[in-house]
N, C-alpha and C positions, 0 to 999 in steps of 0.2 A: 482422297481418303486420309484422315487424320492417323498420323503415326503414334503407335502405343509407347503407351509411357515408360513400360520394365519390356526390357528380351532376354530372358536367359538363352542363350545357343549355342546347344551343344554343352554344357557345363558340365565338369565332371568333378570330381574329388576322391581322390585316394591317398590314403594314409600309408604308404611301405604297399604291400601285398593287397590291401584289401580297398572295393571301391563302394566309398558311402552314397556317393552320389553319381548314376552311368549318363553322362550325355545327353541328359535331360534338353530340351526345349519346350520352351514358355513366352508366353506374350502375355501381358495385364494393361489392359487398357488406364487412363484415365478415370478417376472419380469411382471404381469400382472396386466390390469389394469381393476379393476372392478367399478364400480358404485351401489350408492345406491339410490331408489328411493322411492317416493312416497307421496303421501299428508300431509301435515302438523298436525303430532301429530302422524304420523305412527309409530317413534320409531327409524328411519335413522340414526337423530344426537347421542343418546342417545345408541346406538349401537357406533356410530363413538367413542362418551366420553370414553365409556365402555375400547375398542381397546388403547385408549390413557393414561387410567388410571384417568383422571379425573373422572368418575364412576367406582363404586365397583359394581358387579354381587351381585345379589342375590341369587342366585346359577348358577349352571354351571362351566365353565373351558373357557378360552381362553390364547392358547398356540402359540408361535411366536419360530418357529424353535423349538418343541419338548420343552420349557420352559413354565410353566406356569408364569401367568404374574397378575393374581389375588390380589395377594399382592404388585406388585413391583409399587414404587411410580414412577408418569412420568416417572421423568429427569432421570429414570433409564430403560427406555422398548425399547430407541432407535424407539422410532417410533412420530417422533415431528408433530404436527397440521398446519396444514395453516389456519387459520381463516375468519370464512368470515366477518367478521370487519377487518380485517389483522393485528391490534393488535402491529402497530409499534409503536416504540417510537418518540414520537414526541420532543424530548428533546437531540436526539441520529442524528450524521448523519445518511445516507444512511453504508456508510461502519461500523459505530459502530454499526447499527442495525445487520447487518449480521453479525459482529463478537460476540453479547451479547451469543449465545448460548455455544460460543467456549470460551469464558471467564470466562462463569459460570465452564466451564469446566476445568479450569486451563490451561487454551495450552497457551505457550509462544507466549506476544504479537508480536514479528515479523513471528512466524507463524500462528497466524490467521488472522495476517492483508494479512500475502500471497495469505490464502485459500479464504479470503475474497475478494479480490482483481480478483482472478481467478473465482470466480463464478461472480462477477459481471461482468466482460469481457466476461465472458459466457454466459449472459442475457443480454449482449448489453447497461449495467449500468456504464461502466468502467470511464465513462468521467462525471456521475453523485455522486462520493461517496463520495464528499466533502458535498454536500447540506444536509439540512434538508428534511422530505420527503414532509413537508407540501409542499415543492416547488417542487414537481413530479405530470405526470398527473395522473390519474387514474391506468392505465394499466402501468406504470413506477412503482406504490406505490405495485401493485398487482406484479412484478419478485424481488422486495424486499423479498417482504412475504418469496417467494419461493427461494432467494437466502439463505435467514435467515437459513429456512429449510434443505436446502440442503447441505450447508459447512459443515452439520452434516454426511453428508455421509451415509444416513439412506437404510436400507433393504427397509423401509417401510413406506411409506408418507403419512400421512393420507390427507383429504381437507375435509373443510366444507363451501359447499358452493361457494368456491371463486370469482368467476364471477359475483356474484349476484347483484353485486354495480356498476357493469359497465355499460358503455352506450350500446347499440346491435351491433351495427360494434364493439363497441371493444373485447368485447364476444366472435365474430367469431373468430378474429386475433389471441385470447388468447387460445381457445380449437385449433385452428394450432400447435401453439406455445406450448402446453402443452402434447396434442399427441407425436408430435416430438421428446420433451423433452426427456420422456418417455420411449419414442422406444432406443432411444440412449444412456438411463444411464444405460436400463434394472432395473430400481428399480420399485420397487411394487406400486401403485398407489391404495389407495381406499377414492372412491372420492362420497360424500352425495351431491347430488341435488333435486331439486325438478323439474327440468326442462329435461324435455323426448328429447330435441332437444341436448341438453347435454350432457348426456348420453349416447345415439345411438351414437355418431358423435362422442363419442370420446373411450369407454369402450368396452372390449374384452365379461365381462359378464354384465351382468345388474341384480341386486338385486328389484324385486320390493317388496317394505311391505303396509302393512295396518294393524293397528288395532294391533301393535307392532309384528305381525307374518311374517312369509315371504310367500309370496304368489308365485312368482317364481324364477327362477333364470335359467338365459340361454344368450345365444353369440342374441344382437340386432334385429337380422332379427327373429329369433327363437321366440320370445316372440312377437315380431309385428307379424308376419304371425297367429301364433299360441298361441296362450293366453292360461293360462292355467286353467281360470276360468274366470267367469262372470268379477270380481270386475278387473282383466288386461284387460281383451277385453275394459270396458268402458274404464278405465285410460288411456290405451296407444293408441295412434294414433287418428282416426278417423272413429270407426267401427260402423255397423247396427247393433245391435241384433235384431232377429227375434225369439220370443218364439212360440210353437207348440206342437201339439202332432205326433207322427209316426203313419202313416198307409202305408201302402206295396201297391205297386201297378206292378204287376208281379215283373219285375227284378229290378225296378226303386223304390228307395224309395224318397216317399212323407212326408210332413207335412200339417196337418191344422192348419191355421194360421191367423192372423188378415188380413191378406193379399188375403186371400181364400189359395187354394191347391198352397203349391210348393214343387219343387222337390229339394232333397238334396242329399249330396255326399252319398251315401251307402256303408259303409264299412264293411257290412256282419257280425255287431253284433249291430244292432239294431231289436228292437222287436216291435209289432204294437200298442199302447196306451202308448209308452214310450214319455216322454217328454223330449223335447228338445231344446236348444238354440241354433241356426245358427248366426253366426258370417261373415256379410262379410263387407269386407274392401272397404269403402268408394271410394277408387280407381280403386276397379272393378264393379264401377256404371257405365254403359251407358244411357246415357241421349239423348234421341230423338223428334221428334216431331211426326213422323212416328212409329206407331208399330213395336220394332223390332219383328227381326226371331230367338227368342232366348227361353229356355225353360221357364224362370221366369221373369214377364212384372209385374209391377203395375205402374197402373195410379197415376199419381201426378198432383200437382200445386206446381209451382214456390214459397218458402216462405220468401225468402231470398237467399242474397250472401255474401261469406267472401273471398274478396282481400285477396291473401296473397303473392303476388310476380306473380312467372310462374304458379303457379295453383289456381284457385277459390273451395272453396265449397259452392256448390250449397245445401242449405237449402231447402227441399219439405214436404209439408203435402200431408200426405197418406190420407187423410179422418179417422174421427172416432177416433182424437187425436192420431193418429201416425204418423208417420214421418220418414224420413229417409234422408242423408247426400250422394252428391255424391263429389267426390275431382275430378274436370278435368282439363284439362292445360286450360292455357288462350287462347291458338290459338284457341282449340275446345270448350272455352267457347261463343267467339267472333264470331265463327262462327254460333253458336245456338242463338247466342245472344237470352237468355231469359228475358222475365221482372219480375217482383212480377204478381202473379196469373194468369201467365202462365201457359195452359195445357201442359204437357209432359209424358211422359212415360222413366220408370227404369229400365233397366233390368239386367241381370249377370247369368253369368253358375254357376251350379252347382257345378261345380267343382273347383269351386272360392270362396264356402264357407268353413267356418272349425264349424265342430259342437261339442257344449260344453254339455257333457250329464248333464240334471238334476237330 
């Protein structure tokens, strides 16, 4: 079995009293690209610095091909940063930007102006390397970054952030552009966002943290469908939680719940007065005006809508300071056409929730 490329183990970080990062462990294999996510103060970037060398562990190991890398400064881990300022020189053209890495490194200037040259013809930069970058648009400033990065020839890329500065079409164009990349250098990718549309769309696994720990880690669909705790189910996507207790009802098990009785998936180690959180995903709301014929119905009122392209979510009060989230296309919005405090009715199979034991 082939040995993975990055191990964090055990890694921590603490600053005096306070710990950014608790004893994490991580493995990233070769040629994949993972992501890291989570709210702002989770511990992401500071994991990312860690990997980079700019942060020293507080304890722990992070090893790159079987080496530790705890002591080695940078410009010696072969694993270079994209920043999300992108950190060009503004003093520097476009071609001397992507050759500073390779000069710091002593390579003969007609060979990094070569390797320079070929990665910019490779980002589509070739007819830009005489400018300054102040004269590039946005997403021209941002294959800079990454040509810089790359004439390093690195196992191992880190990104922080990068996209963060762009306008939203340009976004799209650049997680294309950056996938593709990718797939085709075969080089490593671990890439800190805070943005779930990002992540998903472009990363084989997804790291999610909070509170400097890691809460999961699994391939996009895996962690949307299936969360592996409360604090992923709210973060990612667009889910209901529904808290209850279990009672048995012959073969079919139930919950009671703010909701009154529903039934949920039974997977034959649940016990009667256990508590439980049901999870279902916003996209297996049916919204009707008619009672459906379905095992789990609550009455709602219209509370709100959020546009977001081909699908709306449809914002409802449950009564009784609840609530619930349904995501439908716009064709079956338009045709429901609801208004604000509109009655309706919710409903979803059972077997469309995923339950999160308490």
């Amino acid at each position: 079995m082939t040995a993975p490329l990055l191990v964090l183990d055990k890694v921590e970080k603490r600053y005096d009293d306070f710990v950014a990062v608790k004893s994490i462990d991580l493995t990233v294999e070769a040629g994949e690209f993972i992501a890291i996510m989570g709210p702002s103060g989770c511990g992401k970037t500071t994991t990312l610095r860690m990997i980079a060398g700019l942060d020293v562990p507080t304890s722990g190991e992070i090893r790159l091909r079987g080496r530790r890398l705890n002591d080695v400064a940078p410009w010696g881990r072969e694993t270079p940063l994209v920043w999300q300022s992108l950190a060009l020189f503004p003093f520097l053209n476009v071609r001397q930007n992507v050759e500073f890495g390779l000069k710091m490194r002593g390579v003969h200037t007609a060979t990094r102006r070569a390797k320079a040259d070929r990665w910019l013809e490779r980002l589509g930069l070739g007819a830009f390397a005489g400018r300054r970058v102040n004269q590039l648009s946005g997403g021209q400033r941002q294959r800079v970054a990454l040509a810089r990065s790359l004439v390093l020839e690195p196992e191992l890329l880190l990104l922080d952030e990068p996209l963060s500065a762009l306008d939203a079409h340009l976004v799209v164009k650049m997680q294309a552009e950056l996938t593709e990349l990718q797939k085709q250098l075969g080089i490593t990718f671990c890439y800190v966002t805070h943005s779930q549309s990002e992540a998903f769309a472009m990363a084989d696994r997804v790291v999610i943290m909070n509170g400097g720990s890691i809460q999961q880690v699994g391939a996009p669909r895996e962690i949307f469908r299936r969360p592996a705790n409360r604090f992923v189910a709210e973060f990612v996507g667009t889910n209901n939680i529904v808290s209850g207790v279990v009672r048995m009802a012959g073969t079919q098990a139930a919950i009671d719940s703010a909701f009154g009785p529903l039934l949920i998936p039974g997977e034959g180690r649940l016990t009667a007065g256990q508590r439980v959180d049901m999870v279902i995903g916003a996209d297996f709301l049916v919204l009707s005006r008619e009672r459906p014929d379905m095992p789990n119905v609550v009455p709602v009122r219209v509370a709100g809508e959020q546009f977001v392209g081909s699908v709306v979510v449809v914002h409802l009060d449950a009564g009784s300071d609840n609530s619930l989230r349904a995501q439908v296309p716009l064709h079956v919005f338009e045709r429901l056409s609801p208004g604000n405090g509109d009655e309706l009715f919710a409903g979803w199979a059972p077997e469309n929730a995923y339950l999160l034991e308490s």
